[in-house]
PADREN-640305 format. One record per residue (C-alpha): residue number from 1; residue in three letters; x, y, z. Coordinates in nm, 3 decimals. Layout:
REC   pos   code        px        py        pz
REC   NUM    Ala         X         Y         Z
...
REM end
This chain:
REC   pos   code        px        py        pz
REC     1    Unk     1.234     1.427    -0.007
REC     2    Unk     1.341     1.683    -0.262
REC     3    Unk     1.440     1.381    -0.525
REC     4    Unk     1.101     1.256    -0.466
REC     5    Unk     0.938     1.596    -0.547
REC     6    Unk     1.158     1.674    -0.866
REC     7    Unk     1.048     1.287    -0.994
REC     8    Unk     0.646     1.346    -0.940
REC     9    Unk     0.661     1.736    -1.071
REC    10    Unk     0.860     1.550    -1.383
REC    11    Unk     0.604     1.332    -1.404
REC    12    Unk     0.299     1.538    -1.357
REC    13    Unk     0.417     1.733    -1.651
REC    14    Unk     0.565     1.506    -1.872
REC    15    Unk     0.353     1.190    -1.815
REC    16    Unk     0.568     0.853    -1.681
REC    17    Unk     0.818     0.758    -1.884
REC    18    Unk     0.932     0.430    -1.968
REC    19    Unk     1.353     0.526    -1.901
REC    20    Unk     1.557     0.743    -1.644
REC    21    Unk     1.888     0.804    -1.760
REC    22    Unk     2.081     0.871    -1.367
REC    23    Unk     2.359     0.843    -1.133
REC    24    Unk     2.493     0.607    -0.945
REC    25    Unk     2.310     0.782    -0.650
REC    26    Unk     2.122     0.554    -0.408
REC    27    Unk     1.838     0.813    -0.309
REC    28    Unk     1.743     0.861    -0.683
REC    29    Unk     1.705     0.514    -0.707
REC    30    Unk     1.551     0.421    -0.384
REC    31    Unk     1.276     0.714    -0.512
REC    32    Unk     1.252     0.555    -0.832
REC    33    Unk     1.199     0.202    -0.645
REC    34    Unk     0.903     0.315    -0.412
REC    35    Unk     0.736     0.534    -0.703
REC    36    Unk     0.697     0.218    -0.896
REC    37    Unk     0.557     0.044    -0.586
REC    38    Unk     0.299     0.303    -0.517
REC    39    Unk     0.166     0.377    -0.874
REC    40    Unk     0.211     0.030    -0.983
REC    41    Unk     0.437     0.167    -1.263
REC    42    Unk     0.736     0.010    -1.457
REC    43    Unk     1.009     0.300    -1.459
REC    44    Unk     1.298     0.177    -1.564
REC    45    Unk     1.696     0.299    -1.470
REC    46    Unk     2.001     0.315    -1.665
REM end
């Protein structure tokens, strides 16, 4: 859960962006994945 904390504290603060620059790490993306689905966002990874 901490991944998932760091990524809505980011975006509390900084508003959503549109690009995540991360690793190949499956948890940060899997937490990128199911943020999209619940705030109907577009986040994109690279």
């Amino acid at each position: 859960m901490s991944a998932q904390s760091f990524l809505i504290k980011a975006v509390e603060n900084n508003g959503t962006p549109e690009l995540i620059s991360i690793d190949k790490s499956g948890s940060n993306k899997h937490v990128i994945r199911v943020y999209n689905k619940r705030s109907l966002s577009k986040i994109e990874t690279r």
